[in-house]
Residue frames as qw, qx, qy, qz and C-alpha x, y, z in Angstrom:
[[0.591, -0.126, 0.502, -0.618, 114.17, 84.32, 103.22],
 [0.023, 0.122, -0.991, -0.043, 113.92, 80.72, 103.18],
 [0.645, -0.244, -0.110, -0.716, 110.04, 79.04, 102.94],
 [0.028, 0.162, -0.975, 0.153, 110.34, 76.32, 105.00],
 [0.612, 0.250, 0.441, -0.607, 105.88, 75.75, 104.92],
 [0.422, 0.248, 0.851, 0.191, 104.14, 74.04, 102.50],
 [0.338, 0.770, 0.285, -0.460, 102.51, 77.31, 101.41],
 [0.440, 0.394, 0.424, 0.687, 103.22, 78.53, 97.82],
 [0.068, -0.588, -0.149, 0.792, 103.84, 82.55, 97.82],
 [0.600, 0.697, 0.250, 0.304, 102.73, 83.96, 94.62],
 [0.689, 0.088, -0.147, 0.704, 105.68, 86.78, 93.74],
 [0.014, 0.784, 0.049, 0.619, 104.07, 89.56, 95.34],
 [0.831, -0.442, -0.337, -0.018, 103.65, 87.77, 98.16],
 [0.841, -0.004, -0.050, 0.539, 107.55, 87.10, 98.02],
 [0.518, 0.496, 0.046, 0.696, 108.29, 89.93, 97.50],
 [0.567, -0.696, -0.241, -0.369, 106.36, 91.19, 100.52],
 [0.826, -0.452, -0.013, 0.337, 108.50, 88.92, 102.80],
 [0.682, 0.322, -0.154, 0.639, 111.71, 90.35, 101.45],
 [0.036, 0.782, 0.066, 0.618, 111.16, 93.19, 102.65],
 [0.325, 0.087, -0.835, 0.435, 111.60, 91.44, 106.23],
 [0.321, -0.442, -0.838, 0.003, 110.22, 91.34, 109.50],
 [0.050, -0.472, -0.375, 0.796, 109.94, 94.71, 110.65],
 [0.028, -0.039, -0.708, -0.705, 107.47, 95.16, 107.58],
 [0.162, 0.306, 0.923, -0.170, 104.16, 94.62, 108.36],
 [0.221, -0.302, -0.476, -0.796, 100.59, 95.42, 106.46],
 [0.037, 0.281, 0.890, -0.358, 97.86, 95.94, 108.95],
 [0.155, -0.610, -0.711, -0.314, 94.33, 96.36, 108.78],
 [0.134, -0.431, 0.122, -0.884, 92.91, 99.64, 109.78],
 [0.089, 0.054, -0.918, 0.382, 91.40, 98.92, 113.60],
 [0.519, 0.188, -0.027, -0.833, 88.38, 100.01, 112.35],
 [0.651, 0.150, -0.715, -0.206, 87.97, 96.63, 110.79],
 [0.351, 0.003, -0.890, 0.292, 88.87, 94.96, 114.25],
 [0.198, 0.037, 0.416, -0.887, 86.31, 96.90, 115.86],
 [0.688, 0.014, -0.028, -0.725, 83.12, 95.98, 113.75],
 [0.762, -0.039, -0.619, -0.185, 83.87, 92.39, 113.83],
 [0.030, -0.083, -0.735, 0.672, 84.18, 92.54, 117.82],
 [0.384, 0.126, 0.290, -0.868, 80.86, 94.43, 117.60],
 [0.655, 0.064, -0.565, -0.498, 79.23, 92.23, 115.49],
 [0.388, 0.225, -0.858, 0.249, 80.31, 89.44, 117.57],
 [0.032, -0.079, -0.746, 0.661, 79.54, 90.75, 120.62],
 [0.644, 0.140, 0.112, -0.744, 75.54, 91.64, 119.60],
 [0.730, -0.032, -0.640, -0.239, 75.47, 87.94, 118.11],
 [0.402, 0.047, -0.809, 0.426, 76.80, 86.58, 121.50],
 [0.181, 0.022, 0.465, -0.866, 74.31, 88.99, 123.47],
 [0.426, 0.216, -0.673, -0.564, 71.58, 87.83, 121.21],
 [0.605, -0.055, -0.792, 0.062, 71.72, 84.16, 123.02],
 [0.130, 0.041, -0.681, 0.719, 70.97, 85.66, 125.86],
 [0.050, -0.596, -0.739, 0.309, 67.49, 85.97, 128.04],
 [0.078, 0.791, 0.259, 0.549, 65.63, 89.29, 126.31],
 [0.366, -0.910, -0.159, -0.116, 65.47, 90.79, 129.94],
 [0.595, -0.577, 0.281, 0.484, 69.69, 90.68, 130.68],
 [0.608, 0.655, 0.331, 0.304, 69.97, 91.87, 126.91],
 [0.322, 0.837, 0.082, 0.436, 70.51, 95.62, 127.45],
 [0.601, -0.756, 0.216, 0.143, 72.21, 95.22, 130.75],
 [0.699, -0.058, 0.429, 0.570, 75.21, 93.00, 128.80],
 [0.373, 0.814, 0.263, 0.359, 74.54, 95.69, 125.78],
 [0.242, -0.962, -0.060, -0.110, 75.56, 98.35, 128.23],
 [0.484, -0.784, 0.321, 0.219, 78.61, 96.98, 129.83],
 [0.805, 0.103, 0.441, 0.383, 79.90, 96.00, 126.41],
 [0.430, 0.762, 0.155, 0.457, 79.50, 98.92, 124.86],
 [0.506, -0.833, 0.225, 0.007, 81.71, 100.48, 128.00],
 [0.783, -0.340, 0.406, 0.325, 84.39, 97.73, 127.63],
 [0.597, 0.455, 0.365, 0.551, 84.90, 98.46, 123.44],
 [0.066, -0.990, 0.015, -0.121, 84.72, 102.31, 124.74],
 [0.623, -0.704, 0.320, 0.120, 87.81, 101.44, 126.55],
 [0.835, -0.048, 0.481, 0.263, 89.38, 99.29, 123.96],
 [0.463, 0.742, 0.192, 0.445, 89.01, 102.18, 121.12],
 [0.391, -0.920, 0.013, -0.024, 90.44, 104.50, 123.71],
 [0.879, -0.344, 0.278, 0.178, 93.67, 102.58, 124.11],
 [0.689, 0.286, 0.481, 0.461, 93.95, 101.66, 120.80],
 [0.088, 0.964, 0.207, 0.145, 94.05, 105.25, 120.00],
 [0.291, -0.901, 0.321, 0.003, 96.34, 106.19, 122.68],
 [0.632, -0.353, 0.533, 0.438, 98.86, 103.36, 121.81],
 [0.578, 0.634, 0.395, 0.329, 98.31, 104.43, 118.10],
 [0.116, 0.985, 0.033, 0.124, 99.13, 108.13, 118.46],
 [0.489, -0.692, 0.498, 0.182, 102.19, 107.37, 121.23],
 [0.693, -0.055, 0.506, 0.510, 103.80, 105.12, 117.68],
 [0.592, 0.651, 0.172, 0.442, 103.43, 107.67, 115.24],
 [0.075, -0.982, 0.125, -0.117, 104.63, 110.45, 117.61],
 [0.493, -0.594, 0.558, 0.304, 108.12, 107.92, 118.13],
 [0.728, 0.496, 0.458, 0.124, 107.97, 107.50, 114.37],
 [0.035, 0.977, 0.212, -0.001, 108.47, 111.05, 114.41]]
């Protein structure tokens, strides 16, 4: 694997890439989840006190849904892992 950026890899880095592209480290989605929530109580926040717990409500519906998914499209790759 060629670097064709301007980045400098240190060699773990490198050694990372070798490994190619079907390789990848992710973050548990636990992680993606509290910095949505965070987010989404800073963004609610800015709002009028009295539409507060209304937007509270259907956000905390929509991230219901989103962990839901994410679950179900989690479970359906380890069970074709399998």
């Amino acid at each position: 694997m060629k670097n064709l950026t301007n980045i400098i890899f240190n060699e773990e880095e490198m050694q990372l890439l070798k490994y190619g592209l079907n390789y990848s480290i992710v973050r548990p989605t636990t992680t993606y989840f509290v910095n949505l929530l965070a987010e989404t109580e800073r963004a609610i926040k800015l709002l009028d006190g009295k539409m507060q717990n209304t937007y509270r409500i259907l956000a905390a519906n929509k991230l219901k849904q989103i962990i839901n998914t994410s679950q179900k499209e989690t479970l359906c790759k380890k069970v074709n892992y399998m």
